[in-house]
MDAnalysis code that builds the backbone (N, CA, C; Angstrom):
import MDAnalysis as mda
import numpy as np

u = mda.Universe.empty(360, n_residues=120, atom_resindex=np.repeat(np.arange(120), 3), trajectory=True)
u.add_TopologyAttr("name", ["N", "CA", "C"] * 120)
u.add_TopologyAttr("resid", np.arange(1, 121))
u.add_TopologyAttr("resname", ["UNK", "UNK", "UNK", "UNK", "UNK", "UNK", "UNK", "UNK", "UNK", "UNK", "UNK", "UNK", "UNK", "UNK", "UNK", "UNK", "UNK", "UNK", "UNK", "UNK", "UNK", "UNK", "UNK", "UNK", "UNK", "UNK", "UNK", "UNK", "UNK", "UNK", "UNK", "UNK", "UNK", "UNK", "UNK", "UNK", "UNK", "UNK", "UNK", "UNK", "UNK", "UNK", "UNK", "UNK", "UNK", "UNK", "UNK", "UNK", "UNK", "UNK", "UNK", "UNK", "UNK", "UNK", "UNK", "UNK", "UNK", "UNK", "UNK", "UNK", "UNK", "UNK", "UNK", "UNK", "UNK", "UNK", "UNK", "UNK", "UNK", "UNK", "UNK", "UNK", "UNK", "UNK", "UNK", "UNK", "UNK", "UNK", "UNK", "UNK", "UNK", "UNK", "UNK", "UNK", "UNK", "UNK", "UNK", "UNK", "UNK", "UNK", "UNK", "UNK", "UNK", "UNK", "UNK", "UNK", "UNK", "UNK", "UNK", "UNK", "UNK", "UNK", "UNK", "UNK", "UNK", "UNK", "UNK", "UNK", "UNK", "UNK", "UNK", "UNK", "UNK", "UNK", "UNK", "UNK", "UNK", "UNK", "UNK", "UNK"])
u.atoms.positions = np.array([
    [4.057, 38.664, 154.194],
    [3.267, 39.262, 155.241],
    [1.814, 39.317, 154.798],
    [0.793, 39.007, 155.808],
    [-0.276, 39.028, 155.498],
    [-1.065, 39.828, 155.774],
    [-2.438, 40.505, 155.031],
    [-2.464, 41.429, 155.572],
    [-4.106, 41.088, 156.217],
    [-3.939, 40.352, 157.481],
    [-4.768, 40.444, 158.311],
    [-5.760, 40.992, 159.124],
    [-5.664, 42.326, 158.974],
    [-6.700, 43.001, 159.829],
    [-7.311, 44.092, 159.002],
    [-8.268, 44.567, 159.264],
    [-9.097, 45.558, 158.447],
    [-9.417, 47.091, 158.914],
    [-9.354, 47.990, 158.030],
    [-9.997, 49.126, 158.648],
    [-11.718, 49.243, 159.593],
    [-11.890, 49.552, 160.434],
    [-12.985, 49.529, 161.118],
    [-13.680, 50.884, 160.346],
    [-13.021, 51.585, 159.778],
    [-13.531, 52.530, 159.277],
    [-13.967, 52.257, 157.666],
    [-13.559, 51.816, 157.143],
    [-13.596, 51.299, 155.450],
    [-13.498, 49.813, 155.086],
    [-13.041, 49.574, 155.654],
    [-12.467, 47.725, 155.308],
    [-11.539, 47.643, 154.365],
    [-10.876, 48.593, 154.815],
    [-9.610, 48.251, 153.853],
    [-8.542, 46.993, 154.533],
    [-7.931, 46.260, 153.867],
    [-7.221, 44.907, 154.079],
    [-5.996, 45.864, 155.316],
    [-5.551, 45.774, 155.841],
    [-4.223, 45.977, 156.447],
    [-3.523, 44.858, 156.910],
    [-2.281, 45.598, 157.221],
    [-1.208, 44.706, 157.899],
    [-1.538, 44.780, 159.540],
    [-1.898, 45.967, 159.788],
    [-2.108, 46.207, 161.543],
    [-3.195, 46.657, 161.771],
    [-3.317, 46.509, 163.072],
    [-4.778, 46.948, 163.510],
    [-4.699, 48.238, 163.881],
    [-6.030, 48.871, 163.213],
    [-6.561, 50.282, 163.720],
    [-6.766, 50.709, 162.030],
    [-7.089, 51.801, 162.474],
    [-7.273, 52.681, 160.709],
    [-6.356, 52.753, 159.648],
    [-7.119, 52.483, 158.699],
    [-5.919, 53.536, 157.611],
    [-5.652, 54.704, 157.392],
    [-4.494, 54.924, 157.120],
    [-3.804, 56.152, 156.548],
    [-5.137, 57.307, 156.112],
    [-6.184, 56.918, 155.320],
    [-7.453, 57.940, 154.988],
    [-8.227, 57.720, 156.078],
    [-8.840, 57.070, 156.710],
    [-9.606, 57.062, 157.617],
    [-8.364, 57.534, 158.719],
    [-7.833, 57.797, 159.361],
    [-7.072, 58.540, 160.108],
    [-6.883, 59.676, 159.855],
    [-6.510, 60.411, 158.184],
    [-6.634, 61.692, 158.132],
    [-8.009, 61.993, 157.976],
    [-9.016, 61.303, 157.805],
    [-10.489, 61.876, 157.887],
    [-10.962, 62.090, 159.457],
    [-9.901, 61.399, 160.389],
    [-11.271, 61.368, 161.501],
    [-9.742, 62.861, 162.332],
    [-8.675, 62.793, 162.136],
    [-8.037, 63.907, 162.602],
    [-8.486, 65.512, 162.253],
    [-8.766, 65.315, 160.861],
    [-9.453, 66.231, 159.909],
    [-11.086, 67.200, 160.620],
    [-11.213, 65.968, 161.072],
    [-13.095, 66.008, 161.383],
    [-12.561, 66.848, 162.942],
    [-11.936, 65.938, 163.601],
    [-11.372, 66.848, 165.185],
    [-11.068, 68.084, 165.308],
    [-10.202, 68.446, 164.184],
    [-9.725, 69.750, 164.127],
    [-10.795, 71.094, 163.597],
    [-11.645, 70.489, 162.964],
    [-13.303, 71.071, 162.236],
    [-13.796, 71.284, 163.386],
    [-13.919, 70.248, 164.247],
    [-14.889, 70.233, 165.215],
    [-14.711, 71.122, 166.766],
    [-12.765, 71.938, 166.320],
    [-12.242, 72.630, 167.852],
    [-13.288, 74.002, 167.970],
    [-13.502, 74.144, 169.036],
    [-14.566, 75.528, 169.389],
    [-13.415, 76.657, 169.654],
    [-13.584, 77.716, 169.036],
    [-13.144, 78.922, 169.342],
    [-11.844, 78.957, 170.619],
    [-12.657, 78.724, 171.766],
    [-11.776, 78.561, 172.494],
    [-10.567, 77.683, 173.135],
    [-10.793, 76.294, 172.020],
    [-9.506, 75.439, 171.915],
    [-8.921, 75.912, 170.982],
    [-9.201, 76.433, 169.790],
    [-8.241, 77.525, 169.002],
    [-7.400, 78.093, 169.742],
    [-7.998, 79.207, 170.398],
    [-7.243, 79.733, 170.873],
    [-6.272, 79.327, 172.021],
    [-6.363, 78.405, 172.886],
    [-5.756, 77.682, 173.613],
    [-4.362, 76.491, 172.942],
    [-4.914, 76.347, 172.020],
    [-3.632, 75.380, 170.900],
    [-3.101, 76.424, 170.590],
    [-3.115, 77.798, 170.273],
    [-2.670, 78.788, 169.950],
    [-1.691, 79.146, 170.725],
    [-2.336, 79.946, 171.798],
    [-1.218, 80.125, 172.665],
    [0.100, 78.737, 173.951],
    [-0.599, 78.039, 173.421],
    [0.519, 76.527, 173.868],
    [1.495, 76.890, 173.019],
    [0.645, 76.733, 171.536],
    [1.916, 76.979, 170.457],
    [3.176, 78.374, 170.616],
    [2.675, 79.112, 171.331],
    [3.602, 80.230, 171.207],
    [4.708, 80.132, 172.239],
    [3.807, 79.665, 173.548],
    [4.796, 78.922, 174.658],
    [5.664, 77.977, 174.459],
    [5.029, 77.295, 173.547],
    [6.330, 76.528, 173.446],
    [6.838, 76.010, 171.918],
    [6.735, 77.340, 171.476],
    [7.361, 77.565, 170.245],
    [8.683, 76.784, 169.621],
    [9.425, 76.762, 170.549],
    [10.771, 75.787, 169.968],
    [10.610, 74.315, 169.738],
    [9.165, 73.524, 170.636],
    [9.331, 72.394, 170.113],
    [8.729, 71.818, 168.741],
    [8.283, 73.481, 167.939],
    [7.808, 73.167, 166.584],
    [8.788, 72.030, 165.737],
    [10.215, 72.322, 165.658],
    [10.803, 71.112, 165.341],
    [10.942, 69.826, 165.613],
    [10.417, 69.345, 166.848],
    [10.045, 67.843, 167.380],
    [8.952, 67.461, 166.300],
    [9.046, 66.672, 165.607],
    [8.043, 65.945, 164.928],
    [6.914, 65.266, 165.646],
    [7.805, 64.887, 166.866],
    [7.169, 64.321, 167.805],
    [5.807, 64.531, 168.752],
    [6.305, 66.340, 168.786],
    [5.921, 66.918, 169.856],
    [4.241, 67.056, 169.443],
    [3.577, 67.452, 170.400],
    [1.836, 67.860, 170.287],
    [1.974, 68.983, 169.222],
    [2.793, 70.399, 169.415],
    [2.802, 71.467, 169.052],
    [3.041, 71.043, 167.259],
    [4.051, 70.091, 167.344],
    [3.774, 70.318, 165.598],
    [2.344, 69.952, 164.829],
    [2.015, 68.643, 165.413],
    [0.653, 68.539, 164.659],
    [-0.265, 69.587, 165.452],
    [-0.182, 70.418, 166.432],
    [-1.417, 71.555, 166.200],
    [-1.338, 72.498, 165.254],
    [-0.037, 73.088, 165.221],
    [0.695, 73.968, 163.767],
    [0.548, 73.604, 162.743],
    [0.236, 72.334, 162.062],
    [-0.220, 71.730, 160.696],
    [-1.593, 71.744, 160.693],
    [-2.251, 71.678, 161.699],
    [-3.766, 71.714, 162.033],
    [-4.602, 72.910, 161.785],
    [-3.363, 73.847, 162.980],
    [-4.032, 75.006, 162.752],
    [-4.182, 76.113, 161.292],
    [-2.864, 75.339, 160.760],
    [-2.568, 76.131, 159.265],
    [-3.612, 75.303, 158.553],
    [-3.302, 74.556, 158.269],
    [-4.382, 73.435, 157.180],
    [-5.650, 73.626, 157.178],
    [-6.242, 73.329, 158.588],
    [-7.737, 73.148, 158.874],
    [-8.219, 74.885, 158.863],
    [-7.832, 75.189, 160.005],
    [-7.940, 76.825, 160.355],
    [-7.781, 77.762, 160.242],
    [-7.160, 77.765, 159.356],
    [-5.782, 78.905, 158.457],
    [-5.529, 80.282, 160.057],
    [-5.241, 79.379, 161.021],
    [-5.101, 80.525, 162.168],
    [-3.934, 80.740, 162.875],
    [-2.843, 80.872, 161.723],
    [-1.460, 80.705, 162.419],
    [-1.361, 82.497, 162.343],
    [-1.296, 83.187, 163.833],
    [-1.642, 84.914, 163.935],
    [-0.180, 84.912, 164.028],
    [-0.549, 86.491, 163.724],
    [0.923, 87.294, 163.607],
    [1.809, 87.049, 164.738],
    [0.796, 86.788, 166.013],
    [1.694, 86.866, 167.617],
    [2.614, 85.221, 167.860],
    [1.483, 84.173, 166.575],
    [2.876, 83.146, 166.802],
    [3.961, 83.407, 165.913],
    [3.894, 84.272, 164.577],
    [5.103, 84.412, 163.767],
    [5.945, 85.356, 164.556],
    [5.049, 85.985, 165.380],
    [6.243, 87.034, 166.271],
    [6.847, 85.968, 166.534],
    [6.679, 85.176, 167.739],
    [7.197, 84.347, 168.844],
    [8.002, 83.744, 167.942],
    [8.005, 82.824, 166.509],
    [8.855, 82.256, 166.312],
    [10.077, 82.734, 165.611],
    [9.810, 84.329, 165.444],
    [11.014, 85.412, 164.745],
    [11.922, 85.269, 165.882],
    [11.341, 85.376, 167.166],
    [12.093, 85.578, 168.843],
    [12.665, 84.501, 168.775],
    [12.179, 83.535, 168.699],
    [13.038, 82.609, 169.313],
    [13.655, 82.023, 168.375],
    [14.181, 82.443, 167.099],
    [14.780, 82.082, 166.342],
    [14.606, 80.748, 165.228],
    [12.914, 80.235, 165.693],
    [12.831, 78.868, 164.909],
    [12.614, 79.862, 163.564],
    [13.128, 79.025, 162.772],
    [12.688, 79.162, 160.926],
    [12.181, 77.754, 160.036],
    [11.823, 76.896, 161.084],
    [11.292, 75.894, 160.335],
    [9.798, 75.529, 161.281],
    [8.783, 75.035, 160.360],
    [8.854, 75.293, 159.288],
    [8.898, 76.647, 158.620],
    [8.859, 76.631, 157.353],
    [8.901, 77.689, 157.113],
    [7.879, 78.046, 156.412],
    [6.477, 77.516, 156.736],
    [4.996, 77.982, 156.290],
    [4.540, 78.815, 157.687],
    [5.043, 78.722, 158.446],
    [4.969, 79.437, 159.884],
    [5.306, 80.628, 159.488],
    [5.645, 81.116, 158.459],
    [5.456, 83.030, 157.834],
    [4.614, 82.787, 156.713],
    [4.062, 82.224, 156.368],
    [3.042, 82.421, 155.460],
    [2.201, 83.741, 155.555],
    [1.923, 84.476, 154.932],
    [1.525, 85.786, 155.019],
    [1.693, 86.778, 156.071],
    [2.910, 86.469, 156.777],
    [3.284, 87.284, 157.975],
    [3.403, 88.489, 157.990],
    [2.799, 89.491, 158.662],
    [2.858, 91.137, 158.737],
    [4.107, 92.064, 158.799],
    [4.350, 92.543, 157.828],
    [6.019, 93.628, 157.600],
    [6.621, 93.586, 158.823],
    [6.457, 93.979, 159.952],
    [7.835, 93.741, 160.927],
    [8.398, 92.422, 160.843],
    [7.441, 91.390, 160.776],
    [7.769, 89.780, 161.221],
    [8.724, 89.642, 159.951],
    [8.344, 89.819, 158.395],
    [8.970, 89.814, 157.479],
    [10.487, 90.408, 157.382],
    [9.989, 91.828, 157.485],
    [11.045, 92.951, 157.863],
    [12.456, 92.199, 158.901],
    [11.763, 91.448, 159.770],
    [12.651, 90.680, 160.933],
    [13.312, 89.551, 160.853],
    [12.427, 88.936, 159.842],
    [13.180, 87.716, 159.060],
    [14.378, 87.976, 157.871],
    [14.036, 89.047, 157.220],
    [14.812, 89.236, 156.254],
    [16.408, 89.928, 157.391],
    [16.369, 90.254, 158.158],
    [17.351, 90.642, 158.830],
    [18.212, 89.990, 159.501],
    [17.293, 88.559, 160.046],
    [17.720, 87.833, 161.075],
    [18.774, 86.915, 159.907],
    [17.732, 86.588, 158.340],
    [18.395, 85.548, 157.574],
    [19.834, 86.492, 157.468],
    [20.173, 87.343, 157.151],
    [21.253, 88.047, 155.963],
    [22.147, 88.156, 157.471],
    [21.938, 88.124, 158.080],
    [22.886, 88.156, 159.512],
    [23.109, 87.048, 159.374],
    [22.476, 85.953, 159.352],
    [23.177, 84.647, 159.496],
    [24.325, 84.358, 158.696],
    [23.746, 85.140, 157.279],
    [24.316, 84.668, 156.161],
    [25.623, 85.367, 156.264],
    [25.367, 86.720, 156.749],
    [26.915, 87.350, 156.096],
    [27.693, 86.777, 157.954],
    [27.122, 86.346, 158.579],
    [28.038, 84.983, 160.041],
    [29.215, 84.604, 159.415],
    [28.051, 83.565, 158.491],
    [28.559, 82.488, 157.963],
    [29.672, 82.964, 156.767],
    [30.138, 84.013, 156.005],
    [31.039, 84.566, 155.232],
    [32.173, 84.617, 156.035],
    [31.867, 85.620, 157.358],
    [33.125, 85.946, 158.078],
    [33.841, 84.931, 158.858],
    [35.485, 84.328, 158.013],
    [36.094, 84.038, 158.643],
    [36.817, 83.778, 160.299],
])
């Protein structure tokens, strides 16, 4: 295989056309730098609405949740609420410094599962 085409961003050799792997996380990187207050908060509350499709890899909501943690460090207590509610636990940087009830709620929700899963 040859590697025919180039980054427009670097000139790096590729196999396909469009960016590389660094020039793609630089210019996603730069987007997420560049959200104003009020797309924060708007990726924010999408994210809470639709909290369950954090597990779609696919979905918009996961790469705003990697975005918003990474770039923004603005994952609020009201989405760790939402995802205590609705039962997602993955990922599980989505409690990263989460406030004693959310904690308090996790530790309850896990040991319920766990002692489920004991009873015959």
């Amino acid at each position: 295989m040859g590697l025919n085409y180039t980054c427009p961003g670097c000139g790096t050799p590729l196999g396909y056309e469009g960016l590389c792997w660094n020039c793609k996380c630089k210019q996603d990187r730069a987007t997420a730098l560049a959200w104003t207050p009020e797309q924060i908060a708007e990726k924010q509350r999408n994210l809470i609405q639709n909290i369950r499709r954090l597990g779609d890899m696919k979905a918009p909501e996961f790469t705003d949740f990697w975005q918003l943690l990474g770039y923004r460090d603005a994952i609020t207590p009201e989405i760790q609420r939402s995802a205590l509610a609705a039962e997602v636990f993955w990922p599980c940087e989505i409690y990263y410094h989460a406030p004693a009830d959310v904690r308090d709620g996790l530790i309850h929700a896990l040991m319920w599962m766990w002692t489920a899963s004991k009873t015959p």
